[in-house]
C-alpha positions as CSV (number, residue, x, y, z in Angstrom):
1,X,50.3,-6.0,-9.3
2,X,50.6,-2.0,-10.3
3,X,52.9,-0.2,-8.4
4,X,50.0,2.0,-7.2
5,X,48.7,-1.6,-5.7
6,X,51.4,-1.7,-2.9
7,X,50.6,0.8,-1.0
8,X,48.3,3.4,-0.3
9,X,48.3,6.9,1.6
10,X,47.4,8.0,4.6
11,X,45.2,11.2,4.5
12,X,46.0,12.2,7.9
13,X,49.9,12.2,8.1
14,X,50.7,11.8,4.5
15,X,52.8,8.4,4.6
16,X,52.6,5.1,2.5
17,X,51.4,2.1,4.4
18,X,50.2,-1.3,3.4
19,X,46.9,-1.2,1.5
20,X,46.0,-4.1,4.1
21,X,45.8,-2.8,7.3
22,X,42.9,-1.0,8.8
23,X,44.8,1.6,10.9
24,X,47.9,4.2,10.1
25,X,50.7,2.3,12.0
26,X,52.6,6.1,12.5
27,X,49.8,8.7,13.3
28,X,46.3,5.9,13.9
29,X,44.3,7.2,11.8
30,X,41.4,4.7,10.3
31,X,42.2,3.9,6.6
32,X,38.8,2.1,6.2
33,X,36.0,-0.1,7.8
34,X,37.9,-3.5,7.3
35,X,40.7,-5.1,5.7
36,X,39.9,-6.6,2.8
37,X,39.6,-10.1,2.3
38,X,42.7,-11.8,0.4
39,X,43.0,-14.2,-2.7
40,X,45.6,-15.6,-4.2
41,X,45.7,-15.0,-7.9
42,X,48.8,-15.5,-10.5
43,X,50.6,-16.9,-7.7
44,X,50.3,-13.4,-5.7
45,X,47.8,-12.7,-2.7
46,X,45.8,-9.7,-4.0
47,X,42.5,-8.2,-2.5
48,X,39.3,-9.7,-3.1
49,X,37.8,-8.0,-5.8
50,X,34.0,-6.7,-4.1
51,X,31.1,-8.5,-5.5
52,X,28.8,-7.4,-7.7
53,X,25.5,-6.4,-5.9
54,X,22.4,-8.2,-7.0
55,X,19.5,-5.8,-8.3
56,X,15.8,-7.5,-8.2
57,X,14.8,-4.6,-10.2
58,X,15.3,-3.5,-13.4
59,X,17.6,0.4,-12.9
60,X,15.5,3.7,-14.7
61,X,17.0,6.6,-15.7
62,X,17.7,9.0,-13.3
63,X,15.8,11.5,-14.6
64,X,13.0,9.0,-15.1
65,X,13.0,8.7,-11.3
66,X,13.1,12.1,-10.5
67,X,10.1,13.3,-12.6
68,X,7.5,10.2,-11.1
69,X,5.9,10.9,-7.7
70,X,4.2,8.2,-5.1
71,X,0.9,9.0,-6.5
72,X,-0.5,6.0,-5.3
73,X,1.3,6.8,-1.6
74,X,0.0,10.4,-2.0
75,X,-4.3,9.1,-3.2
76,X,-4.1,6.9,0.1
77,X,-3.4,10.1,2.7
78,X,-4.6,12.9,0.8
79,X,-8.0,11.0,0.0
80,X,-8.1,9.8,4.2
81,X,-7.4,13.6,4.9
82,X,-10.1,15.1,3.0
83,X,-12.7,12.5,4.0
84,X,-11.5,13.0,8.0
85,X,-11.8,16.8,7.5
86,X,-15.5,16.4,5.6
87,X,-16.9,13.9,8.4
88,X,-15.4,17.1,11.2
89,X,-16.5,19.5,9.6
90,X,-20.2,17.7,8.9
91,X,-20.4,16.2,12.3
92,X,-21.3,12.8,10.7
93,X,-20.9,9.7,12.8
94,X,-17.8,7.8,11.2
95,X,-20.0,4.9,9.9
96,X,-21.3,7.7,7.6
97,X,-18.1,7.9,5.9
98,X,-17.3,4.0,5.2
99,X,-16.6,2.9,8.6
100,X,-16.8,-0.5,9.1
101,X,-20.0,-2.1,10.9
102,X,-20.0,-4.9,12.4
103,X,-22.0,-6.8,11.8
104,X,-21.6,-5.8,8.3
105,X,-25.0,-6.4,7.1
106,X,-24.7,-6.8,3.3
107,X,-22.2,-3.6,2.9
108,X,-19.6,-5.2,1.7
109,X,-18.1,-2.1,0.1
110,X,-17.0,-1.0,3.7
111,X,-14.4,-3.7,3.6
112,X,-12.8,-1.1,0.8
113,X,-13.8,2.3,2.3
114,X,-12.8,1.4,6.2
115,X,-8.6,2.1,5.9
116,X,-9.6,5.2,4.1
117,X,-11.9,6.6,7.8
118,X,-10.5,8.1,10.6
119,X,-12.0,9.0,13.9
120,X,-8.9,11.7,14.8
121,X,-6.1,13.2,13.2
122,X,-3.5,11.5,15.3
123,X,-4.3,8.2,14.3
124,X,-4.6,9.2,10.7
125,X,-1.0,11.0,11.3
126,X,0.8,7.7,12.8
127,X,-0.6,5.9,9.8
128,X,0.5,8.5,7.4
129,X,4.0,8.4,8.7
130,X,4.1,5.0,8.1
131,X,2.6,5.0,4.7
132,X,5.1,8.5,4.0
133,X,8.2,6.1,4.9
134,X,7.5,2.7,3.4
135,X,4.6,2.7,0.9
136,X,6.9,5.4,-0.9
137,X,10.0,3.2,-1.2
138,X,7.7,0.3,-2.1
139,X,6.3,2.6,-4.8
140,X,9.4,3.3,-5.8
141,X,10.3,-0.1,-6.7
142,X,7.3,-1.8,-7.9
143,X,5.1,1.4,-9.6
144,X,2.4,3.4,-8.6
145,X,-0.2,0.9,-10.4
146,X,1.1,-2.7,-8.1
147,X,1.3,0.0,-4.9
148,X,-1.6,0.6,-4.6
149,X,-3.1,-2.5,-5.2
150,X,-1.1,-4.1,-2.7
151,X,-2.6,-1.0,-0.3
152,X,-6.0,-2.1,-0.9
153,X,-5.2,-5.4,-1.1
154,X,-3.7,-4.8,2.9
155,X,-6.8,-2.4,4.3
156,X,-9.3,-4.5,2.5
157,X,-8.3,-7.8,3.8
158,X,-7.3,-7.0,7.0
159,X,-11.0,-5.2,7.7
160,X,-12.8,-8.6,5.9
161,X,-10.7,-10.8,9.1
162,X,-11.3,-8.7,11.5
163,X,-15.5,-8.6,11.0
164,X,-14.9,-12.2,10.9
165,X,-13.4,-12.2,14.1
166,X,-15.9,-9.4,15.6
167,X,-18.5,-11.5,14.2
168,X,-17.8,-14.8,16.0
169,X,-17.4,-12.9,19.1
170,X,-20.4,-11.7,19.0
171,X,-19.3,-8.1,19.0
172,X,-21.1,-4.8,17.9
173,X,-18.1,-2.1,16.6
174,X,-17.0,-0.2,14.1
175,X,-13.7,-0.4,12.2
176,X,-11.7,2.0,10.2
177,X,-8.1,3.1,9.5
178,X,-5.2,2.2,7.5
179,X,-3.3,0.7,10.4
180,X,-3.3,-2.9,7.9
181,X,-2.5,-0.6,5.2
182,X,0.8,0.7,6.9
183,X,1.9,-2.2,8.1
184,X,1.1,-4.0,4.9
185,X,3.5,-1.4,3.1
186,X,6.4,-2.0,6.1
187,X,6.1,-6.0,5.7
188,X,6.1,-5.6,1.9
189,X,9.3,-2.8,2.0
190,X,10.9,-5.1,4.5
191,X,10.4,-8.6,2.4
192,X,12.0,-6.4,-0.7
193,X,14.8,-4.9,1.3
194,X,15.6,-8.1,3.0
195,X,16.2,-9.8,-0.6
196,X,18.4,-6.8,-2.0
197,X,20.5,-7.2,0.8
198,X,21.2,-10.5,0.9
199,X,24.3,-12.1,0.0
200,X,26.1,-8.3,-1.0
201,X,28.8,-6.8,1.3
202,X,28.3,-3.1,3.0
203,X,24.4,-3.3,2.0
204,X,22.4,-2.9,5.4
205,X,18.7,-2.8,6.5
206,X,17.4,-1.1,9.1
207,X,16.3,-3.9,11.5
208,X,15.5,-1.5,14.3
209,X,13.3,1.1,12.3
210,X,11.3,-1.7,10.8
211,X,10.7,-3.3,14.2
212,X,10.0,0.1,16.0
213,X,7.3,0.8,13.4
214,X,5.9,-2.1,13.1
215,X,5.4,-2.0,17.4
216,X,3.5,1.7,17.2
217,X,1.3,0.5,14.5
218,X,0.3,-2.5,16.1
219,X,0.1,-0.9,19.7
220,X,-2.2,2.1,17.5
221,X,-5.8,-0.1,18.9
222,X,-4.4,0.3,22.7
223,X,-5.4,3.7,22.3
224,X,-7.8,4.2,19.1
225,X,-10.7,2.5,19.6
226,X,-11.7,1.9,16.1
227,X,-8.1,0.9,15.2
228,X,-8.3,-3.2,14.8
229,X,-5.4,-5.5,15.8
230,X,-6.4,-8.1,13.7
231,X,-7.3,-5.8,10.4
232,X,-3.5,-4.8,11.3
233,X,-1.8,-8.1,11.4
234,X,-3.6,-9.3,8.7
235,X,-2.7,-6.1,6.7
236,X,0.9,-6.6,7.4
237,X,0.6,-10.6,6.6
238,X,-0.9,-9.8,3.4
239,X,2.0,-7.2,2.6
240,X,4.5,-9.4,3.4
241,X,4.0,-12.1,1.6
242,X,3.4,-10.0,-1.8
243,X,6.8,-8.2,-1.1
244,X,8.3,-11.9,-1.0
245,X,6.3,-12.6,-4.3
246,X,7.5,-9.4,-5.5
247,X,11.2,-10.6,-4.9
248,X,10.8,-13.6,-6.6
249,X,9.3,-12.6,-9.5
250,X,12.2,-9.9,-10.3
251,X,15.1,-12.0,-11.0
252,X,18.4,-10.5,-9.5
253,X,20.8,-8.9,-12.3
């Protein structure tokens, strides 16, 4: 062990103290999180070196990363914007601008067009902060091309179950917004993040965030009326289990 190995310095007070304690025994001040965990190597206990963190995908450039952009993120909201502000400033029912029928009727293309209408701009706002949050880091990782299939793949799916359900219920409605979409793109992000993290020390996920968005998005049909619950579940179902496909198709490094 180097002689710069057997002790360390305290920032606050200035003294040498063991590199294994947590605390300054002379002035109390915090050396670091934890004391690290000991092994005993050439007959001498030495700190356990920190394992190397697993990376499911592949590291770019950093300059690579900082010239792309979440186009596919950036399509979903921009496009939702412009059709919301067309259909106000039109005065178009919403079914004019893709909302979904039920029953459907043969226009199946709505199953496509329904996450993209919005009745309001706050439930096009929650939606977008939701998409602005997750979808991004999503698109970070997998592309812009996989992103947003995986977005349409969550609106699209969760609008075909919920005119299934509407339709055994007998129901006459319309259905449109991006709540599946959102909550697609948090189950997906979660699934991903969940994987990075496991098994590495000091790598965290926020548990709470995840839950707390996850709660407004589904709660959004309490007070939109054309917000879905079941076009939301499914959306986030459908994301999930493509971030867990993601995972396991990108061997760790």
């Amino acid at each position: 062990m180097s002689e710069t190995e057997l002790s360390v310095i305290c920032k606050n007070c200035g003294s040498e103290v063991s590199p294994y304690v947590t605390e300054c025994p002379y002035c109390g001040a915090r050396l670091r999180k934890r004391a690290p965990k000991l092994e005993r190597r050439d007959g001498a206990l030495e700190a356990q070196r920190p394992r190397r963190r697993r990376r499911l995908f592949p590291r770019r450039p950093a300059a690579a990363i900082d010239s792309e952009r979440p186009y596919a993120t950036l399509a979903v909201i921009l496009g939702s914007a412009i059709l919301l502000l067309v259909q106000k400033a039109s005065g178009d029912a919403l079914s004019t601008f893709g909302g979904l029928i039920v029953p459907i009727e043969g226009d199946w293309w709505r199953y496509l067009t329904a996450p993209f209408a919005y009745v309001d701009v706050g439930y096009l706002f929650v939606v977008a902060i939701g998409l602005a949050i997750f979808s991004t880091a999503v698109e970070r990782r997998l592309g812009s091309g996989p992103t947003a299939v995986l977005l349409l793949a969550c609106g699209a799916l969760g609008m075909l179950a919920a005119d299934a359900v509407a339709n055994a219920q007998g129901e006459l409605t319309v259905i449109a917004g991006g709540n599946g979409m959102a909550l697609g793109a948090v189950a997906a992000w979660f699934a991903i993040r969940r994987t990075e993290a496991h098994g590495t020390i000091d790598q965290e996920y926020d548990v709470i965030g995840v839950a707390v968005a996850a709660v407004v998005l589904i709660a959004l049909p309490i007070f939109v009326p054309t917000a879905d619950l079941v076009a939301g579940l499914v959306g986030g179902a459908v994301g999930g289990l493509a971030g867990v496909a993601a995972s396991a198709l990108h061997p760790a490094e």
